[in-house]
ROPA-676565 format. One line per field, with one value per residue (C-alpha): residue number from 1; x, y, z. Coordinates in steps of 0.05 Angstrom, whole numbers, padded with zeros to 5 digits. Example, Ala and Ser with C-alpha at 12.3 -4.5 7.8 and 13.67 -1.06 7.14 Angstrom:
i <- (1, 2)
c1 <- (00246, 00273)
c2 <- (-00090, -00021)
c3 <- (00156, 00143)
! end
This chain:
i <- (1, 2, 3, 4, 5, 6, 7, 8, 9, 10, 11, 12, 13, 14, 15, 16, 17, 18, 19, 20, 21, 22, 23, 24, 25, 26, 27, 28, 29, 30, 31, 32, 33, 34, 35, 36, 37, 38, 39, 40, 41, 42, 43, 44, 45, 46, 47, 48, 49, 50, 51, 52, 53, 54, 55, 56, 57, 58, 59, 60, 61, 62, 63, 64, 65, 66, 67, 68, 69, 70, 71, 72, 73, 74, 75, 76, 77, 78, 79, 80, 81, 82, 83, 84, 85, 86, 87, 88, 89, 90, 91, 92, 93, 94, 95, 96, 97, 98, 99, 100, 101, 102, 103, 104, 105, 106, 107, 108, 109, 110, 111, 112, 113, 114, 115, 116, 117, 118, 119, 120, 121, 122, 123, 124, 125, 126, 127, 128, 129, 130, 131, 132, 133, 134, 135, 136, 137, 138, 139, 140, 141, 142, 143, 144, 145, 146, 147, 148, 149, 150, 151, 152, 153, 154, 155, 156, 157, 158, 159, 160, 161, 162, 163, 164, 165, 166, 167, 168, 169, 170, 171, 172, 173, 174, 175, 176, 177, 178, 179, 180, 181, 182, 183, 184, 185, 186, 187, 188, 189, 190, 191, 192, 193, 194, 195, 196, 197, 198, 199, 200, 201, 202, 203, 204, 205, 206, 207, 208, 209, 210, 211, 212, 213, 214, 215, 216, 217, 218, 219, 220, 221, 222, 223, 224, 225, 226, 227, 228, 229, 230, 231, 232, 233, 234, 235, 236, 237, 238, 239, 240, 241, 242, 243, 244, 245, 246, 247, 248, 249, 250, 251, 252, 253, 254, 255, 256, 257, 258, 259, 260, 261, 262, 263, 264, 265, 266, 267, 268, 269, 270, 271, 272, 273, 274, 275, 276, 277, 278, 279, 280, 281, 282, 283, 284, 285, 286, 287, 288, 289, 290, 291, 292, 293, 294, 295, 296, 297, 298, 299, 300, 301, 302, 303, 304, 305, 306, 307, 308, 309, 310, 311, 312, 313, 314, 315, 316, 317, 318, 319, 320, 321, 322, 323, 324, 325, 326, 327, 328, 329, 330, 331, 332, 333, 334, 335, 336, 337, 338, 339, 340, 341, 342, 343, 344, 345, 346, 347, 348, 349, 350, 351, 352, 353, 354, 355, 356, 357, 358, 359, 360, 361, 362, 363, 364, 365, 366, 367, 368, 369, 370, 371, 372, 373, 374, 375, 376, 377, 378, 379, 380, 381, 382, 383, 384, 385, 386, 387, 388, 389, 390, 391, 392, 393, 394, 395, 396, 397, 398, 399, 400, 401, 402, 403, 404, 405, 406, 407, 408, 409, 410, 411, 412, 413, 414, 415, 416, 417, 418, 419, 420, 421, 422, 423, 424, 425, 426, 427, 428, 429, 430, 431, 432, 433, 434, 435, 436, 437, 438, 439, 440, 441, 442, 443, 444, 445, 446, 447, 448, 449, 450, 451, 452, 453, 454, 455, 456, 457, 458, 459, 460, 461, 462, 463, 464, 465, 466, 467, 468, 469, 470, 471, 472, 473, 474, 475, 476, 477, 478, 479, 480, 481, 482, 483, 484, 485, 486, 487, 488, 489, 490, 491, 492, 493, 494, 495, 496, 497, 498, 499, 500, 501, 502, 503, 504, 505, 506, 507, 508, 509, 510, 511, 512, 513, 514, 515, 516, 517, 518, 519, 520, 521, 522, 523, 524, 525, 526, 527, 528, 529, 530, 531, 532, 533, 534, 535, 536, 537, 538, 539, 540, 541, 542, 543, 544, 545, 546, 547, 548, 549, 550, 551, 552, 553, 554, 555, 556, 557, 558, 559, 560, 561, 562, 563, 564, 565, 566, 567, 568, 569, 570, 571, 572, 573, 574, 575, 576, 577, 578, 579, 580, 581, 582, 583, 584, 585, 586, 587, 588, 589, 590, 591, 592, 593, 594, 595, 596, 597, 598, 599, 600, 601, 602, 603, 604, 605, 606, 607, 608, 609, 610, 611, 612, 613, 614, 615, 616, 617, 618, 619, 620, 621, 622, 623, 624, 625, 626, 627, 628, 629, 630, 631, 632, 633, 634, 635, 636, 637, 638, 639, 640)
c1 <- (-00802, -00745, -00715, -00655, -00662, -00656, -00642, -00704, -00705, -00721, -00750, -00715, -00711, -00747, -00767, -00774, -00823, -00764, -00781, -00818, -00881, -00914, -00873, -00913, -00882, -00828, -00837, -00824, -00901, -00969, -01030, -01058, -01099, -01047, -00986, -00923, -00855, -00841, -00891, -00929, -01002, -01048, -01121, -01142, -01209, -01157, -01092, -01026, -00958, -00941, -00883, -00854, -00795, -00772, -00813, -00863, -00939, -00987, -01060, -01126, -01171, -01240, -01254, -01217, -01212, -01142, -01105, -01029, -00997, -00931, -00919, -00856, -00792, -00828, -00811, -00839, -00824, -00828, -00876, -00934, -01000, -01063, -01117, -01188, -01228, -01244, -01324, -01354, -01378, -01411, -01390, -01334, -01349, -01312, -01327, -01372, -01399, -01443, -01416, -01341, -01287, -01231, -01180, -01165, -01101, -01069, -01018, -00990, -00917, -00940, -01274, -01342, -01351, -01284, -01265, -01208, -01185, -01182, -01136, -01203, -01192, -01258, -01259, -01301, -01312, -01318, -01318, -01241, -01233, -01228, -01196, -01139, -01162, -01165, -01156, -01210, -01233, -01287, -01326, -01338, -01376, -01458, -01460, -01478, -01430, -01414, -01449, -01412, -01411, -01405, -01386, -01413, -01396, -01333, -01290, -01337, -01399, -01373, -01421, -01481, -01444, -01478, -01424, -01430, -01501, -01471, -01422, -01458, -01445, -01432, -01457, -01422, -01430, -01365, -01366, -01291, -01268, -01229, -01171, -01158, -01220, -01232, -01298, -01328, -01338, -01307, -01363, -01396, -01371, -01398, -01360, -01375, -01339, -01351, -01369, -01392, -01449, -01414, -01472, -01518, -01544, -01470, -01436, -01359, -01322, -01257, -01246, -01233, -01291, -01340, -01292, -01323, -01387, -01447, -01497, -01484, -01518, -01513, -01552, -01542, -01526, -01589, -01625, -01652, -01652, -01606, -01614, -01597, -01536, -01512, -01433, -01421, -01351, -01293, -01225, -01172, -01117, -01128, -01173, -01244, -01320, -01375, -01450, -01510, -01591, -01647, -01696, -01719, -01726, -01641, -01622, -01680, -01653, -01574, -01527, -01469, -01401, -01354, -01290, -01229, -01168, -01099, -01074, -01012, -00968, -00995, -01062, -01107, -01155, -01227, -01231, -01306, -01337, -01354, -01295, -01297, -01320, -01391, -01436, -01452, -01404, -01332, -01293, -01219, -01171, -01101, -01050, -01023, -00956, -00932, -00951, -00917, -00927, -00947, -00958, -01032, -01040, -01099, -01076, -01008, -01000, -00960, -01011, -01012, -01027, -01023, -01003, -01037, -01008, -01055, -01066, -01028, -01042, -01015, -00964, -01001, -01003, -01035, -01030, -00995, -01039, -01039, -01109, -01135, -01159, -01180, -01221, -01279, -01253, -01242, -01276, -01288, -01275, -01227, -01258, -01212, -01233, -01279, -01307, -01294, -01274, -01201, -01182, -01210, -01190, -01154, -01088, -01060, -00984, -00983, -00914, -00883, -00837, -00892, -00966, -01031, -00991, -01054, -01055, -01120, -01130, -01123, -01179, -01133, -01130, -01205, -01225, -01189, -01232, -01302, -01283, -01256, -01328, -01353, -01324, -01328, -01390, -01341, -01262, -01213, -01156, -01096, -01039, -00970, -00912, -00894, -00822, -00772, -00716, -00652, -00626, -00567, -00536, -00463, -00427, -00381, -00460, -00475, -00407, -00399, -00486, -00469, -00500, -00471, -00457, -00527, -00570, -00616, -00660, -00670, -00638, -00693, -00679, -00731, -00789, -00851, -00863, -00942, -00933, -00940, -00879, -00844, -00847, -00808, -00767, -00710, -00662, -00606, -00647, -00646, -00714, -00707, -00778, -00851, -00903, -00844, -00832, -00747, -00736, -00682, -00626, -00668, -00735, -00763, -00803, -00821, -00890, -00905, -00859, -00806, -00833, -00816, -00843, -00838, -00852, -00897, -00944, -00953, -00960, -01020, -01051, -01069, -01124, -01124, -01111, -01090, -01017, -00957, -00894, -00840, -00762, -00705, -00630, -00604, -00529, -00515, -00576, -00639, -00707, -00777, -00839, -00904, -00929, -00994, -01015, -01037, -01061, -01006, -01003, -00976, -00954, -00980, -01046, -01049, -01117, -01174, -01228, -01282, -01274, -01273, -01203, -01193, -01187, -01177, -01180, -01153, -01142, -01146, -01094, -01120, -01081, -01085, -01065, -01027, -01051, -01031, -01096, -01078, -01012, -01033, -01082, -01035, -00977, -01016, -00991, -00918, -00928, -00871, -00822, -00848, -00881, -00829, -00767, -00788, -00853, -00820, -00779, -00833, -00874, -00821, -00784, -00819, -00859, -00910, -00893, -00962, -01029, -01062, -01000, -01013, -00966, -00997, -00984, -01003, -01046, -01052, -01071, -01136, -01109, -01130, -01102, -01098, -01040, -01007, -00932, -00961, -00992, -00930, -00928, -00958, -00947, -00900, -00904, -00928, -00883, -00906, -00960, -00939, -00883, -00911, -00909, -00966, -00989, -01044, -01095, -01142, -01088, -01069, -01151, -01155, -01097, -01112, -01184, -01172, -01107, -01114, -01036, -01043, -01005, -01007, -00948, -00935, -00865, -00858, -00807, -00751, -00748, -00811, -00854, -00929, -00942, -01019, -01053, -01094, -01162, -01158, -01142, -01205, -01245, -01212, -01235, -01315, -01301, -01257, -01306, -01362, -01307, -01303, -01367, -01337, -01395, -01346, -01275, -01277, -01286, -01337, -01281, -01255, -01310, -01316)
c2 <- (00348, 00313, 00369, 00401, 00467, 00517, 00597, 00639, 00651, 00616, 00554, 00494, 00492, 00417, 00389, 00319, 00276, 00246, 00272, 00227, 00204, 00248, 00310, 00376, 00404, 00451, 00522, 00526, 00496, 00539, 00555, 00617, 00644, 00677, 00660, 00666, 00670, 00727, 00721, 00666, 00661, 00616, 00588, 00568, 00566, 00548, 00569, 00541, 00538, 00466, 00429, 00454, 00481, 00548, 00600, 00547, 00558, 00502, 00519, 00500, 00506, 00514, 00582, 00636, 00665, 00669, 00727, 00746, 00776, 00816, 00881, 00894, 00908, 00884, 00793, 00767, 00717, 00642, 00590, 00566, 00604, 00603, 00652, 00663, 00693, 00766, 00786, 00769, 00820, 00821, 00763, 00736, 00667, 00656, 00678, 00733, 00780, 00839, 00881, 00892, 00892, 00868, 00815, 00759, 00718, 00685, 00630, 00576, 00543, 00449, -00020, -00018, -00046, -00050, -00007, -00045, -00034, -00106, -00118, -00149, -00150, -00133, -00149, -00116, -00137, -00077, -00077, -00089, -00144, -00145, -00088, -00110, -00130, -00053, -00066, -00038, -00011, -00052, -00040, -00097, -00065, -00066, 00009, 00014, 00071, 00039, 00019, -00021, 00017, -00014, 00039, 00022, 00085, 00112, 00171, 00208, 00201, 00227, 00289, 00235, 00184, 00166, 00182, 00258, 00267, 00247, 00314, 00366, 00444, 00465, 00527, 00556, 00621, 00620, 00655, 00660, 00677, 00748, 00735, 00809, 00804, 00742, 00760, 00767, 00745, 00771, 00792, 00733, 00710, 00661, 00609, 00555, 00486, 00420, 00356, 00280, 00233, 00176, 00126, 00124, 00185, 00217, 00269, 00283, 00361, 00381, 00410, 00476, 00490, 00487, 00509, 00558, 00548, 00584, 00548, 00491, 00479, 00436, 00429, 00373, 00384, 00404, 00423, 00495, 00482, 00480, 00434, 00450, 00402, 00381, 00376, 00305, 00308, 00349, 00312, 00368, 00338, 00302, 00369, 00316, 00340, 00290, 00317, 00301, 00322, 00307, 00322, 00256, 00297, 00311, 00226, 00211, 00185, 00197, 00149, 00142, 00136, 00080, 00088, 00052, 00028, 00075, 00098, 00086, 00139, 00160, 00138, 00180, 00216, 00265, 00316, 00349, 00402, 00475, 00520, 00599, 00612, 00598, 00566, 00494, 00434, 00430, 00373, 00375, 00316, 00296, 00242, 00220, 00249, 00235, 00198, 00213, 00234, 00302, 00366, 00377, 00454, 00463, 00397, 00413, 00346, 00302, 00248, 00204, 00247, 00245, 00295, 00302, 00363, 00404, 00386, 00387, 00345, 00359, 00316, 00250, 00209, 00250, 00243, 00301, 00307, 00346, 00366, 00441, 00454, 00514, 00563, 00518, 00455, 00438, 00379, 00353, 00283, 00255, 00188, 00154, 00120, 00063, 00113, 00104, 00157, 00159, 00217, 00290, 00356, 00397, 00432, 00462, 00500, 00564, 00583, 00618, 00555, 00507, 00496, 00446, 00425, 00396, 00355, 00304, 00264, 00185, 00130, 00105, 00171, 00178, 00106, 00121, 00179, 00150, 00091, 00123, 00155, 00079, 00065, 00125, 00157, 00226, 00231, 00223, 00246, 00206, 00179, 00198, 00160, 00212, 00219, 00264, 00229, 00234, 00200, 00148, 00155, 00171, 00107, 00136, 00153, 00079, 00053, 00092, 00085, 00004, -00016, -00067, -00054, -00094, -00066, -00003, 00051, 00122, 00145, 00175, 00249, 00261, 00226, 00275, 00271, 00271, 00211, 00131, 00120, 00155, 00099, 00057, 00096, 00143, 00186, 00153, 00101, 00063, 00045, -00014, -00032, -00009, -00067, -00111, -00070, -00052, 00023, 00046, 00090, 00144, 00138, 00105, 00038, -00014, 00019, -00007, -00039, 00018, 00057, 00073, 00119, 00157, 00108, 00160, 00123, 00065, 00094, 00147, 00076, 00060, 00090, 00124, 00081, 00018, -00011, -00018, -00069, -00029, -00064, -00019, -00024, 00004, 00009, -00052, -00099, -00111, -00091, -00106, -00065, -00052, 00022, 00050, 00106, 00161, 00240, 00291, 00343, 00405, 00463, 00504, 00479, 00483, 00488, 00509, 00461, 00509, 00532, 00599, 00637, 00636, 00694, 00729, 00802, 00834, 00898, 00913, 00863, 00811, 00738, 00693, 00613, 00618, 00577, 00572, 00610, 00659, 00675, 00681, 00728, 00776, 00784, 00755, 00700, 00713, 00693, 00650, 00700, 00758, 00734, 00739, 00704, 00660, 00651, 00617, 00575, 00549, 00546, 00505, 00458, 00467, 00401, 00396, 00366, 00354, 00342, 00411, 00455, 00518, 00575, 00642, 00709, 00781, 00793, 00861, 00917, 00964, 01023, 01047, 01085, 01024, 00991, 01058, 01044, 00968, 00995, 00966, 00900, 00849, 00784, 00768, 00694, 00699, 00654, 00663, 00685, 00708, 00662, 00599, 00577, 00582, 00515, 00541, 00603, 00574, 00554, 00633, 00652, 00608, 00633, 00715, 00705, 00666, 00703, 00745, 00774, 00852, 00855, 00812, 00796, 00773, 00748, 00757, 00735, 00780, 00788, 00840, 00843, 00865, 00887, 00911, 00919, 00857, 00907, 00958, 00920, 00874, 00934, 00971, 00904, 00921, 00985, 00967, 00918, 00957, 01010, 00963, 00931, 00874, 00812, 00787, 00777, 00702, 00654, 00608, 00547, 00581, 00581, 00536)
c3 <- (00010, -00019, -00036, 00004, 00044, -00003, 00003, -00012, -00086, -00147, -00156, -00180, -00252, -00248, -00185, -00190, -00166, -00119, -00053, 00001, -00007, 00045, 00023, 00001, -00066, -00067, -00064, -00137, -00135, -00117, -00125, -00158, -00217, -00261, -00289, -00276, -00322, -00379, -00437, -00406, -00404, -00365, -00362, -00299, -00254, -00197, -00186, -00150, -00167, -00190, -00209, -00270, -00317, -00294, -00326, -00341, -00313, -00293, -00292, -00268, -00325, -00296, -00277, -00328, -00386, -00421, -00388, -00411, -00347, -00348, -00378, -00422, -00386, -00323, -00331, -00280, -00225, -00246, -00221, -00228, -00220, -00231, -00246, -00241, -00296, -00276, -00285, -00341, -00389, -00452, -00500, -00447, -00413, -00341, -00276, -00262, -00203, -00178, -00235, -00206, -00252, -00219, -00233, -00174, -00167, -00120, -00121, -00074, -00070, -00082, 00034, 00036, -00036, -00073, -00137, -00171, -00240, -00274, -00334, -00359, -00433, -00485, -00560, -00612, -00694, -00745, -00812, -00815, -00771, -00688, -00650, -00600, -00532, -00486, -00410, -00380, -00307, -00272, -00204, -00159, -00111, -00099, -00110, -00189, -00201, -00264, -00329, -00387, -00449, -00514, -00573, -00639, -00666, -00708, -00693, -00739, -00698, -00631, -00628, -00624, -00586, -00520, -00477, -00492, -00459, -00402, -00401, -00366, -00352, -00270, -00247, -00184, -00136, -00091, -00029, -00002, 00064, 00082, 00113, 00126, 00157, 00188, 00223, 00145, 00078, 00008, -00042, -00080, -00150, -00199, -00244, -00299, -00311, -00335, -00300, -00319, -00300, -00262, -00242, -00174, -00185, -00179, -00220, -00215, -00231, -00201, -00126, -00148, -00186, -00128, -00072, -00022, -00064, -00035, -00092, -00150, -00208, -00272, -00331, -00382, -00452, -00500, -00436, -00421, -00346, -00300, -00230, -00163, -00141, -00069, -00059, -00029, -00020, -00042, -00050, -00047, -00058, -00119, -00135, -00156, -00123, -00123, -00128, -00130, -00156, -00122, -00183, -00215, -00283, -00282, -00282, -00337, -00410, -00386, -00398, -00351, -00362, -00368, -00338, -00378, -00354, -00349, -00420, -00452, -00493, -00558, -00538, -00578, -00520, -00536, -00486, -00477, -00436, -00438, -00441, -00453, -00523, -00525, -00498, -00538, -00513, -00543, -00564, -00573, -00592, -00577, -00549, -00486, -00481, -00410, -00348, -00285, -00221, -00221, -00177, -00168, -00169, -00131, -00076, -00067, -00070, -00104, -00149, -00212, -00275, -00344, -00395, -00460, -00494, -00456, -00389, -00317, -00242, -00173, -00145, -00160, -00217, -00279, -00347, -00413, -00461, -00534, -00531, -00518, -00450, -00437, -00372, -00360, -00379, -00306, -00291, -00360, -00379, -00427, -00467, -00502, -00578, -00541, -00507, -00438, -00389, -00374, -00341, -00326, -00346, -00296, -00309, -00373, -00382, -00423, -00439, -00499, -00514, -00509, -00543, -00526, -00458, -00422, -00354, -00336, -00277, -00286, -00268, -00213, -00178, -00196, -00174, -00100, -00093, -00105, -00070, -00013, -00013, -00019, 00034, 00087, 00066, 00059, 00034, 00073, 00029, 00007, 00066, 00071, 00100, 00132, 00111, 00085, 00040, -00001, -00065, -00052, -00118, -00102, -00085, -00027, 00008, 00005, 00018, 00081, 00106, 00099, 00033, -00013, -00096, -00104, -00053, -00077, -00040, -00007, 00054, 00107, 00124, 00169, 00203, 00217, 00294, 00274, 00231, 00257, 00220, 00274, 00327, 00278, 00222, 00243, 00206, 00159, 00151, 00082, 00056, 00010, -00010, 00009, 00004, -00021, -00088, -00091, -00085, -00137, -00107, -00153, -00103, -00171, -00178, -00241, -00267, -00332, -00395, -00400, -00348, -00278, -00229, -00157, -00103, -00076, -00132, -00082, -00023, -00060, -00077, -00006, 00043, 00105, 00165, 00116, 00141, 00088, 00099, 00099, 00083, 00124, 00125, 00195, 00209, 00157, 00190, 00156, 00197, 00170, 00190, 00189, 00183, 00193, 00139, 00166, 00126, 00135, 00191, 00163, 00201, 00154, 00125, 00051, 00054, 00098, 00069, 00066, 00137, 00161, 00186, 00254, 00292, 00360, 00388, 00444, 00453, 00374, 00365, 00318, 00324, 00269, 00251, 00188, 00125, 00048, 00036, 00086, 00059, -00016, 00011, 00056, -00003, -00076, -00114, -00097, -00029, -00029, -00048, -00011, 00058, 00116, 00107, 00176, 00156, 00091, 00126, 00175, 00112, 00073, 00126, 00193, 00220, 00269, 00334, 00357, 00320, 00343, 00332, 00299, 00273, 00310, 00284, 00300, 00240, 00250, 00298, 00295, 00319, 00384, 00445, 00485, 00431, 00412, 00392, 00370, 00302, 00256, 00285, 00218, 00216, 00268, 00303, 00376, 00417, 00481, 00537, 00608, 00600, 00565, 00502, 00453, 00427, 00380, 00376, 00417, 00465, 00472, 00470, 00531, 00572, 00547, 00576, 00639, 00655, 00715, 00722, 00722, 00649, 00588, 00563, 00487, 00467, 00392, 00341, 00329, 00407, 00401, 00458, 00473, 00538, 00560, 00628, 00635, 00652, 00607, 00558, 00569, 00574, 00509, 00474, 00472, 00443, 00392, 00365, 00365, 00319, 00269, 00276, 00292, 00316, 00366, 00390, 00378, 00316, 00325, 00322, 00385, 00423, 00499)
! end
């Protein structure tokens, strides 16, 4: 959230990874299964708008098939979307579900044992001599999630190398919740992706490709069975699933990967899995491109990734990439030529200016996630700072904020009231270093020889709860700190993590909390151009000022006699009950049930109000649900 207040609109031709370490991206960013631009195209199994060009499209790859979306004469709006496969029929690969035809999308804005990655250096003899020394990623933890991989075989041999039994094919039936109707289910869908062997019995595939899954099943290449698999943890942010088999048959004569260290540019990277196409395993090659912090699509999140010509991250470190990725990639690793696992398939741009645009997810984003599992026994996501900041580039800012020609960093904006850092930081603060590395005016720090990244990179390195030295300038005097690092609190979620909506009824009035999820599902993948204009801006610069704040709307109203001259009201924040203001839905649910006034009063944005007797209204309630068959006027979340 680096970023300044904007007017609703377009995005920001390039949003930069500037923006504080705990910000969400943009609204330039989302997530949805489409694309989004004129002429653009995208493959995804998961879609959210991400950081890109305007009239670019970032895409999750695991879970369509290659859809072209706009008509002629009709551009559409830029972003990034993207797009789930639409049923399968005869001779397509994708998604597929009780024999409906329709087309989905929906889009969004943006120590146990220790896993370290060890410049430990490995050298091998061929026929023409040694190969340089290749850093590479070890475990030092009792958990065997790795074993060491030697490669004896040449570029030509990868179709019998070892590494590639270890690439199997995920099966998934997704279940998602109705937002429109809360109380249900939408109608079952299935998907296929790609996912890797890892060690102790693990198997990794990305977040999106078993989201809202009902069942999970893999089968290993050359196999004619596929295994039952148990989600262990899904890692949203940085959009990585761990699983599991219980059948002994599944882990016999497999091989499991070896992770390798970070890549450099022009590092020549293998990506394998089972994209649409057929049904055999596919193995496409290409180079590292670009590694940067990057807008995870499905996280919202800013992360480590790397670009390969051909595939795309969230906001945290990823990695470009030149190498096709296509629908059912997802989840796929990328070896590089020792093979060792460096990254996996994710993200891919489809635009008509650019070709084999790829994003994959790095080993140090990877190696967080398992060993955040390591340690935890579940994940706990990646901290924030909890910050919102601004560049300090112009000389006559630092002159007149106190800061000499040699001193370098980021003025604070704002501190989220949720966050620890708000005990200590304040606004028009300068932050000079985090863990003792210098900030440059830019929000950039020294990565690798030539190279320099967000310092959102080192605060994504840490775990929930650890503490970070933080280096402040305040009103010309220098203040050292330590912060605690805590997961952010967002006003409004980006995602739901596999929970159901919450809802409540009274009087045919249904009251919602509003999510990510729930407002791609209310107005489609444009959501952030077409939901309410206040919505937005709670959406895009509204904090929380308490852990269990919620933003509560009037969903909608099921017309009855008892809320006749109420039936337009959709969407509309609820401010207030009887006179006091609503904290969060099950803050109103409380205070509608218990409240024994003669009339209920709702105060409504816009200055609206709702006004009911408080009896009738409790009595209109039973027959209203028993209308719509309706189990009852509570989520189960709600519930005493």
């Amino acid at each position: 959230m680096d970023h300044a207040p904007r007017k609703r609109g377009r995005p920001p031709k390039h949003p930069k990874p500037s923006g504080p370490a705990s910000s969400p991206p943009p609204s330039g960013f989302s997530t949805a299964r489409g694309v989004v631009g004129t002429n653009a195209t995208t493959e995804i199994l998961h879609t959210q708008k991400s950081g890109g060009a305007e009239g670019e499209d970032v895409e999750m790859l695991d879970r369509a098939p290659l859809v072209r979306t706009g008509q002629r004469g009709r551009p559409q709006k830029r972003g990034v979307i993207i797009k789930k496969s639409p049923p399968v029929g005869v001779g397509q690969g994708g998604k597929s579900g009780g024999g409906g035809t329709t087309d989905r999308e929906y889009s969004k804005d943006v120590e146990g044992g220790s896993l370290e990655l060890d410049e430990r250096s490995t050298e091998k003899t061929t026929r023409r001599g040694k190969k340089p020394a290749v850093p590479k990623l070890h475990l030092q933890s009792d958990t065997p999630w790795h074993t060491s991989y030697d490669d004896t075989n040449g570029p030509d041999d990868v179709k019998d190398a070892p590494f590639m039994d270890a690439v199997v094919k995920v099966f998934c039936v997704h279940t998602e919740p109705n937002f429109s109707l809360p109380w249900q289910r939408k109608r079952q869908f299935s998907s296929n992706s790609s996912g890797f062997i890892i060690g102790d019995r693990r198997v990794l595939t990305n977040a999106h490709s078993v989201e809202h899954h009902t069942q999970v099943k893999v089968k290993k290449r050359g196999s004619d069975t596929k295994y039952l698999a148990t989600v262990l943890a899904i890692g949203t942010e940085c959009d990585i699933a761990m699983l599991t088999v219980s059948n002994d048959e599944f882990w016999e004569d497999v091989t499991p990967v070896d992770f390798g260290s970070l890549p450099r540019l022009q590092d020549a990277v293998t990506v394998v899995g089972y994209p649409i196409g057929g049904d055999t395993i596919s193995v496409t090659s290409g180079v590292v491109s670009r590694i940067e912090v990057t807008s995870y699509v499905h996280g919202a999140t800013e992360l480590l990734g790397v670009q390969a010509n051909s595939v795309s991250f969230s906001n945290v470190l990823s990695f470009q990439i030149d190498a096709a990725i296509n629908a059912g990639n997802s989840g796929g690793p990328a070896f590089n030529d020792r093979g060792q696992c460096v990254g996996i398939a994710f993200q891919s741009l489809k635009h008509e200016d650019a070709e084999n645009i790829g994003y994959v997810i790095p080993t140090p984003v990877i190696t967080h996630f398992i060993t955040d599992y390591v340690r935890t026994g579940d994940y706990t996501g990646f901290p924030i700072l909890g910050i919102e900041w601004q560049k300090m580039e112009n000389p006559d800012l630092r002159k007149a904020l106190g800061m000499k020609t040699n001193q370098k960093g980021v003025r604070i904006r704002r501190v989220e009231p949720t966050a620890p850092a708000a005990k200590q930081l304040m606004s028009s603060d300068i932050l000079l270093s985090f863990d003792d590395i210098d900030i440059a005016n830019d929000g950039t720090v020294p990565f690798r020889h030539g190279e320099r990244i967000g310092f959102s990179y080192l605060v994504s390195q840490k775990y929930t709860g650890e503490v970070a030295r933080i280096k402040i300038l305040r009103g010309s005097k220098f203040k050292e700190f330590e912060v605690e690092l805590a997961n952010q609190k967002r006003l409004v979620p980006a995602h739901i993590k596999g929970k159901p909506p919450s809802y409540y009824i009274i009087a045919g009035i249904v009251f919602a909390a509003v999510s990510v999820p729930y407002l791609r599902s209310e107005y489609g993948k444009d959501y952030d151009y077409d939901s309410p204009v206040k919505l937005l801006d709670k959406l895009l610069h509204a904090m929380a000022q308490t852990e269990e704040e919620q933003l509560v709307v009037v969903s909608q109203v099921l017309v009855a006699d008892i809320n006749i001259g109420y039936e337009d009201i959709v969407n509309t924040q609820i401010l207030a009950f009887n006179g006091t203001a609503v904290r969060n839905l099950k803050h109103l649910a409380n205070m509608v049930e218990n409240c024994e006034d003669q009339f209920l009063r709702f105060d409504l944005e816009y200055q609206q109000i709702v006004v009911l007797e408080t009896k009738t209204a409790k009595a209109a309630t039973i027959d209203i649900l028993a209308t719509h068959c309706i189990p009852s006027a509570f989520s189960d979340d709600l519930r005493v």
